[in-house]
MIFI-291047 format. One record per residue (C-alpha): residue number from 1; residue in three letters; x, y, z. Coordinates in steps of 0.05 Angstrom, whole numbers, m for minus. Example, Ala and Ser with C-alpha at 12.3 -4.5 7.8 and 13.67 -1.06 7.14 Angstrom:
1,ala,246,m90,156 .
2,ser,273,m21,143 .
***
This chain:
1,unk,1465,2550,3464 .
2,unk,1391,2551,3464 .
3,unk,1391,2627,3415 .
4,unk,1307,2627,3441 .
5,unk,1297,2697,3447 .
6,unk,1371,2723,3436 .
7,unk,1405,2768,3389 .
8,unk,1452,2745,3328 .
9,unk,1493,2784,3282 .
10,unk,1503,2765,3206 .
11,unk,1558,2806,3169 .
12,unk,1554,2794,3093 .
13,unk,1478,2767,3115 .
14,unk,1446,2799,3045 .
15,unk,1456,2728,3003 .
16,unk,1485,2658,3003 .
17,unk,1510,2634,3066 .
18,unk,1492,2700,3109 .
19,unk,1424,2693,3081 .
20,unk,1412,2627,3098 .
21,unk,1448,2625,3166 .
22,unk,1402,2687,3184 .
23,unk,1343,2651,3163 .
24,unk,1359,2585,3200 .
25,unk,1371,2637,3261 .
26,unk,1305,2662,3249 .
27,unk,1269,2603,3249 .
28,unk,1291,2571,3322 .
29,unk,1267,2647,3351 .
30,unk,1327,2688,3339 .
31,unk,1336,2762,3323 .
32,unk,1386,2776,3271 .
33,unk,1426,2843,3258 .
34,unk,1441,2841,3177 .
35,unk,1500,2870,3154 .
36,unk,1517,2892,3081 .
37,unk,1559,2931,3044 .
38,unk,1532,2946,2975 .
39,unk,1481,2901,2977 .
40,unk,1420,2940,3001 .
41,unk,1363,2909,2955 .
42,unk,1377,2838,2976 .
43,unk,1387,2862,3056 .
44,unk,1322,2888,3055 .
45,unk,1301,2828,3028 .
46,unk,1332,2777,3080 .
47,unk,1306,2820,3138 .
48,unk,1231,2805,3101 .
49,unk,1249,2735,3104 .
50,unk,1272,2744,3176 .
51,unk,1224,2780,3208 .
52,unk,1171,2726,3163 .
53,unk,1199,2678,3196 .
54,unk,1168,2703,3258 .
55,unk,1241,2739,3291 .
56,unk,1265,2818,3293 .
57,unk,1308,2842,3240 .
58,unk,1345,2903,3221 .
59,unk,1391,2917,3167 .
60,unk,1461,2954,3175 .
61,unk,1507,2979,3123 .
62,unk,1584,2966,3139 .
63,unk,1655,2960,3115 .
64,unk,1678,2906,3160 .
65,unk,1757,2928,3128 .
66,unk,1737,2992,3169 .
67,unk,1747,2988,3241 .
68,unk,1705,3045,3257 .
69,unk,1643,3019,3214 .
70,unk,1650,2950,3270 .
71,unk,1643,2988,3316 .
72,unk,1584,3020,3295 .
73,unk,1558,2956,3269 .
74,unk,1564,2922,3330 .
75,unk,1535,2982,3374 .
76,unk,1473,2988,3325 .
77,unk,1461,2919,3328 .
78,unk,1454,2920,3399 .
79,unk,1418,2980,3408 .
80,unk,1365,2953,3355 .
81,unk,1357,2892,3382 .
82,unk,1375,2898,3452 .
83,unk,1435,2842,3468 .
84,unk,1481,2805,3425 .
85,unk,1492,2729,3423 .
86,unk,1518,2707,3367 .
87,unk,1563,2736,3313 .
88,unk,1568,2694,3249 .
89,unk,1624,2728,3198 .
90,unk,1611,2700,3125 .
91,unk,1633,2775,3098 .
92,unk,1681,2755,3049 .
93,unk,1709,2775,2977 .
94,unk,1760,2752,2925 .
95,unk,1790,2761,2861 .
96,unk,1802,2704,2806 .
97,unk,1872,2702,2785 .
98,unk,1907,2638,2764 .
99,unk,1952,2613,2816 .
100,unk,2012,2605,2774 .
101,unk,2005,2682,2747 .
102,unk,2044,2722,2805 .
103,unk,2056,2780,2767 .
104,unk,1971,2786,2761 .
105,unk,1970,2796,2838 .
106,unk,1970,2871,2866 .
107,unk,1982,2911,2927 .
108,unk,1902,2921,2924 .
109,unk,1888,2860,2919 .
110,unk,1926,2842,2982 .
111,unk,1901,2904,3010 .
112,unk,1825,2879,3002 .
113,unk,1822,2806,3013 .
114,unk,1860,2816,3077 .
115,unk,1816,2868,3102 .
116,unk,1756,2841,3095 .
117,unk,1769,2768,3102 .
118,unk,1812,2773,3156 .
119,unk,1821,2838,3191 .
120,unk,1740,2850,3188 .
121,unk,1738,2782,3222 .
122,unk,1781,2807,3274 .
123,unk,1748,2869,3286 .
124,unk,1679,2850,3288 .
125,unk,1705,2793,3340 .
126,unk,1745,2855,3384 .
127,unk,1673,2898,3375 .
128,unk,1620,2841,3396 .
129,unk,1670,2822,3458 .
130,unk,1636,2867,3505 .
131,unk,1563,2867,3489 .
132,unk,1578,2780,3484 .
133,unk,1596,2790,3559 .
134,unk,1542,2823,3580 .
135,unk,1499,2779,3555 .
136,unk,1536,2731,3589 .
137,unk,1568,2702,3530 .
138,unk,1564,2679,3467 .
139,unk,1599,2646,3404 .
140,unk,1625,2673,3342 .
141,unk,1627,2620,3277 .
142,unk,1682,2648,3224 .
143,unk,1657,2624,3153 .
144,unk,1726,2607,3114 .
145,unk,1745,2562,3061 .
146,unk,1769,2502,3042 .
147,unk,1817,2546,3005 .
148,unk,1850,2557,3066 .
149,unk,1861,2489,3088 .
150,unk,1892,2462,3023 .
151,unk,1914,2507,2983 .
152,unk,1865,2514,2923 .
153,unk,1821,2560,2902 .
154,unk,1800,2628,2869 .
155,unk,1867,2655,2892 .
156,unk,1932,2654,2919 .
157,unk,1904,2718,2968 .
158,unk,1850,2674,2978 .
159,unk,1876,2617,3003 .
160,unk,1929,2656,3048 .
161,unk,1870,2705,3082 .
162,unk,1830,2645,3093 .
163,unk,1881,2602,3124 .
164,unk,1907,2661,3164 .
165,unk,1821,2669,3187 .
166,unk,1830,2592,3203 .
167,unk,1895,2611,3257 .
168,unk,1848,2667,3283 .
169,unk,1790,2624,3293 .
170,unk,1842,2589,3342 .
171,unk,1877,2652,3377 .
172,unk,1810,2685,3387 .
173,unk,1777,2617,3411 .
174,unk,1845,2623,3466 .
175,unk,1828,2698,3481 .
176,unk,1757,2702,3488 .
177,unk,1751,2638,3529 .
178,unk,1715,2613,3575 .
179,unk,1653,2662,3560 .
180,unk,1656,2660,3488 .
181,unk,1661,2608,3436 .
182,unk,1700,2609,3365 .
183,unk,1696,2568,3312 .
184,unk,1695,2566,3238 .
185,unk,1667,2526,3184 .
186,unk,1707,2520,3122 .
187,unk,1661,2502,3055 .
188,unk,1675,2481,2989 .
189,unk,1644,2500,2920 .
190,unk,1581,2529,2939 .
191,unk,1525,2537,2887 .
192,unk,1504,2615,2880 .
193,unk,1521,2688,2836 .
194,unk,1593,2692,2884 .
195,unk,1630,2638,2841 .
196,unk,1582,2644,2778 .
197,unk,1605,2718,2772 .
198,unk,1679,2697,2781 .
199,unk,1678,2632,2732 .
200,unk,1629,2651,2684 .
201,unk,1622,2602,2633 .
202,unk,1663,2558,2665 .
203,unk,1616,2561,2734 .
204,unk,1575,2501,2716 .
205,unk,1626,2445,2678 .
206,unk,1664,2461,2747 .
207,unk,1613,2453,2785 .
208,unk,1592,2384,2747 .
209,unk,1662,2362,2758 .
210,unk,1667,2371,2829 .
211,unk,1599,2338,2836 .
212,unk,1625,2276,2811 .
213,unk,1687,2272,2842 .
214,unk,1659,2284,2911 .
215,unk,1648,2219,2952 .
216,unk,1576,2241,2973 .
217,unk,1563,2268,2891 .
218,unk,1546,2340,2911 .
219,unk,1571,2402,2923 .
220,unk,1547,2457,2980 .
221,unk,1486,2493,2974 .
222,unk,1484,2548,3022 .
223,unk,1440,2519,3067 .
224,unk,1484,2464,3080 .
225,unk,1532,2513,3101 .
226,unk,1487,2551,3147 .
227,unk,1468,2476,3184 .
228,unk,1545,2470,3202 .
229,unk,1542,2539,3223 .
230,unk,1485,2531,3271 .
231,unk,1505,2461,3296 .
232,unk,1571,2504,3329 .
233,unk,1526,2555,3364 .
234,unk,1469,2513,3384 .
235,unk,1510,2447,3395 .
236,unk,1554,2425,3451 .
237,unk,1581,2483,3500 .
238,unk,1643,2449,3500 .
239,unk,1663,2454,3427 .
240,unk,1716,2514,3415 .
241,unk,1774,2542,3367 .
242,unk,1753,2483,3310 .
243,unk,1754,2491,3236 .
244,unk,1703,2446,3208 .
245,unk,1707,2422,3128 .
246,unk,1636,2428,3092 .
247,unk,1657,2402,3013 .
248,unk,1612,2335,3006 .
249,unk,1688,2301,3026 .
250,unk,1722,2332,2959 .
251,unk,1775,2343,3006 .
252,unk,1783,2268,3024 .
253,unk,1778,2252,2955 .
254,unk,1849,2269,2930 .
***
């Protein structure tokens, strides 16, 4: 898809991987919708960079969990900028419990990690289905985990929501065919305040040790992720319901 004067939408677009994915968007002619949902400060401050970057922005607050906040989302997006094209869905949250500590793991936390990361995902998909259509179509990229591929991670909520977002990525890429495209990308450690709030201390000897047992000796910066992201919506046409692996091969590595 050549996204030349089309629309995108961004949900969790304030920082990391939304950030940079909008900004990448931005900078091959692109508008981009920004969502947030506490964020506000560093939304405003991506739409800057955005509309710097010579494209339309707008910022919108949402709780992807809540259906009735897509739909708004979605519908404010499009009335701000006019169409929508894209939707890329890096929204996303967790909580850091030890996988061997059931008894740590609660109803809410359930209740949250499957809203956002994968109900939201199905929502926004159900909400940008229409205005994707008459457009004439469009693709959606699903930002997951590696968590949900093998097992590891922040979580044992984690890794479930995001291997349940991988199985959407394929059902929805089944639905919404042959107009619209779904994929996902599924990164790795990726540098930024998301995993240095949840390790603290232990953020960068993890991150050192990852870095050196990863065959290409680095981890993911966001921008790295936001490349994968934009090679499924500006690549080949043909190229649906995958779940690509962005983790500098740490998955390869055993």
């Amino acid at each position: 898809m050549d996204v030349r004067g089309k629309a995108a939408l961004v949900t969790g677009g304030a920082t990391g991987v939304g950030r940079a994915t909008a900004l990448e968007l931005a900078r091959l002619g692109c508008d981009v919708a920004v969502n947030y949902s506490r964020s506000a400060k560093e939304a405003d401050e991506t739409v800057d960079l955005v509309r710097a970057a010579g494209a339309r922005s707008v910022a919108v607050r949402a709780d992807v969990a809540n259906d009735a906040d897509c739909r708004r989302l979605v519908a404010t997006s499009v009335d701000e900028l006019g169409r929508l094209d894209v939707l890329v869905q890096s929204a996303g949250v967790t909580t850091f419990i030890a996988h061997a500590d059931l008894d740590r793991v609660g109803d809410d936390d359930w209740d949250r990690l499957l809203g956002v990361n994968l109900k939201g995902a199905f929502q926004c998909a159900r909400a940008a289905r229409g205005p994707m259509l008459a457009a004439g179509g469009g693709a959606i990229v699903n930002v997951s985990s590696v968590a949900g591929v093998a097992g590891i991670g922040s979580s044992i909520p984690y890794c479930a929501s995001k291997a349940a977002l991988n199985n959407l990525t394929l059902t929805l890429a089944r639905a919404l065919a042959p107009k619209i495209r779904v994929n996902a990308v599924a990164p790795g450690f990726i540098t930024g305040r998301w995993l240095q709030g949840g390790l603290g201390a232990g953020y960068e000897p993890i991150k050192k040790a990852m870095e050196q047992r990863a065959p290409l000796g680095r981890v993911c910066e966001p921008e790295d992720v936001a490349r994968a992201i934009l090679g499924f919506v500006t690549g080949s046409d043909l190229v649906t319901g995958q779940v690509l692996v962005v983790d500098g091969g740490l998955l390869i590595a055993g």
